[in-house]
C-alpha positions as CSV (number, residue, x, y, z in Angstrom):
1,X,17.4,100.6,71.1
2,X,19.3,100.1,74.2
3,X,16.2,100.6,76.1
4,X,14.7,97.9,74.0
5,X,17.4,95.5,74.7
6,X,17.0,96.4,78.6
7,X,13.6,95.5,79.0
8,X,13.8,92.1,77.0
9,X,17.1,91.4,79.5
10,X,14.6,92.4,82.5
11,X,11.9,89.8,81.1
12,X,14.0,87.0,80.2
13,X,15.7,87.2,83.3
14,X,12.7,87.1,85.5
15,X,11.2,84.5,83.4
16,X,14.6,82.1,83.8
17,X,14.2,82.6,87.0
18,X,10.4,81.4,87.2
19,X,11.9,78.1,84.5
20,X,14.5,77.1,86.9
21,X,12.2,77.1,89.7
22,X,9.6,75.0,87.7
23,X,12.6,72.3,87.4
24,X,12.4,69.2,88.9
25,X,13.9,68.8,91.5
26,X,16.8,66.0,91.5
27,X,17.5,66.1,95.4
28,X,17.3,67.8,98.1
29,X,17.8,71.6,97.1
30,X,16.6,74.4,96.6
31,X,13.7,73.5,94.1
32,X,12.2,71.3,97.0
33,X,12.5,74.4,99.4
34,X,10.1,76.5,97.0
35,X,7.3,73.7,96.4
36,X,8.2,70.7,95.7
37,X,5.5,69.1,95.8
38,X,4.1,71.0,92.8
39,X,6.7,70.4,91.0
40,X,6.5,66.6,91.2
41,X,2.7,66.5,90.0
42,X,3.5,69.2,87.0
43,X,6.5,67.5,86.2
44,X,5.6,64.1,85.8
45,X,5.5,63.7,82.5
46,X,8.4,63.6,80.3
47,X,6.6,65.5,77.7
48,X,6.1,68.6,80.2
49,X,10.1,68.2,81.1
50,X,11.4,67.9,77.5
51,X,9.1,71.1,76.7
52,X,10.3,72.9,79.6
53,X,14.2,72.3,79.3
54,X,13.8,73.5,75.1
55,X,12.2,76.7,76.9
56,X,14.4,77.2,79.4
57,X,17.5,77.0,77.0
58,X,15.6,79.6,74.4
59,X,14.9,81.8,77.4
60,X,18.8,81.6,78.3
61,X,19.8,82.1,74.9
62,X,17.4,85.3,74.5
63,X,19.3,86.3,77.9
64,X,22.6,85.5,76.4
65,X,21.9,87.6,73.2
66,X,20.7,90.7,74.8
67,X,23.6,90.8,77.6
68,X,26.0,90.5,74.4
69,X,24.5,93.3,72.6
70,X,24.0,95.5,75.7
71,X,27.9,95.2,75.8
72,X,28.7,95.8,72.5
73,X,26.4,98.8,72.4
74,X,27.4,100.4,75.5
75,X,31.3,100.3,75.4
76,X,33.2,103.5,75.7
């Protein structure tokens, strides 16, 4: 079970990473540094945006669940 939980930690915190990236970018930052210009031609729509924040907040709640019970289940 624990080794369960660690892989699903592994993948939903590779693909947060890959979501947060895909963000657009609101100035300067780092999302600009790691192609920006991509991300102003995928994220032009507000469709593609909406979708992507509701994604990005499932894949962080998955993250949140799994770091929870990893915790729980490995406390002395």
């Amino acid at each position: 079970m624990i080794i369960g939980i660690s892989i699903a930690l592994i993948l939903a915190s590779g693909l947060m990473v890959l979501l947060v990236l895909l963000h657009k970018g609101k100035g300067g930052g780092l999302s600009d540094l790691f192609g920006g210009g991509f991300t102003s031609s995928f994220g032009g729509s507000s469709v593609v945006e909406r979708n992507l924040d509701r994604l990005t907040i499932i894949t962080g709640s998955i993250w949140l669940v799994c770091i929870v019970a990893l915790g729980l289940l490995l406390k002395p």
